[in-house]
N, C-alpha and C positions, 0 to 999 in steps of 0.2 A: 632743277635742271632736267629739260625734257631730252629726248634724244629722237629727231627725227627718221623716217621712214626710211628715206635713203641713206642716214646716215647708221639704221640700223642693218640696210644690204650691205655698205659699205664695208663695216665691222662683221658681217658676216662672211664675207669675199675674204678680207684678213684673215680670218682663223679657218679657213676653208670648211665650211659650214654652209649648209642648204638649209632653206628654211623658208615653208611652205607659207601659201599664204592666211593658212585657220593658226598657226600658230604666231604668227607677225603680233597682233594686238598682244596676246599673253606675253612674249618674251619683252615686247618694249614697254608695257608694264611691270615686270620684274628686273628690267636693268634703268629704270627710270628711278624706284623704289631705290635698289641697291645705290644710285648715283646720288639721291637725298640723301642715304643714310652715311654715306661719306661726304658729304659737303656739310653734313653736324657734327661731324666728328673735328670740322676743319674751325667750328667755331667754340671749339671747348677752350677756356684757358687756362694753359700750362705754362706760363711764367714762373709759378711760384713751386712747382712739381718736380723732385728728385730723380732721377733715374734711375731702376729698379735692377741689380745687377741678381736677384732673385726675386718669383715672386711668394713668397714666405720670409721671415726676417730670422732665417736660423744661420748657424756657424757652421761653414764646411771646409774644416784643415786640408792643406793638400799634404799626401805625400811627399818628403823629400826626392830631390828627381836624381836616384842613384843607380849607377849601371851594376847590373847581377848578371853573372852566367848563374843558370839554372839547370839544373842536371835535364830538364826536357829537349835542351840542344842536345846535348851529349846522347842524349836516347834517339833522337829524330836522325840524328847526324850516324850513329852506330852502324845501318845496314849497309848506307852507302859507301862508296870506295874511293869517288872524286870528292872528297874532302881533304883540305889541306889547314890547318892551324884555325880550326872552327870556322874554315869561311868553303865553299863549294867552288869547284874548279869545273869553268863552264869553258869549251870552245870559244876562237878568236874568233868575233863576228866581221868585227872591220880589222881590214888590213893597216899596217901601218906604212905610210908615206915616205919613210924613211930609208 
């Protein structure tokens, strides 16, 4: 897949990008390259290919997902004075309609 001239100002307009004309031949050479090397990548075949949820084949436990108070609230929370029942008492932003 080539990419022509205008259609590399084109692509260049898109990404608001200037681009003289000594360098026009080298980049449309390096995005001609880049667009072969993904149109091979388009004919590898993965039919028979797993999905890889890591790429190493090791065992990673999770934690169980349990709520902790940790004494670092109670420390972080300590100087302040708008704290009420471990949660922070912040002014009414929005009025209520009612």
């Amino acid at each position: 897949m080539t990419l022509s001239t205008e259609e590399l100002a084109q692509l260049a307009n898109l990404a608001k990008l200037e681009i003289d004309g000594v360098h026009t031949d080298q980049l449309q050479k390096k995005i001609d390259y880049f667009l072969t090397l993904a149109h091979r990548l388009t004919e590898i075949e993965l039919h028979d290919t797993q999905p890889l949820t890591h790429p190493l084949d090791v065992y990673q436990p999770l934690r169980k997902d349990t709520a902790t108070v940790d004494a670092v609230v109670h420390n972080e929370q300590t100087p302040t004075v708008h704290v009420r029942d471990s949660l922070y008492i912040v002014p009414a932003v929005l009025e209520s309609s009612n």
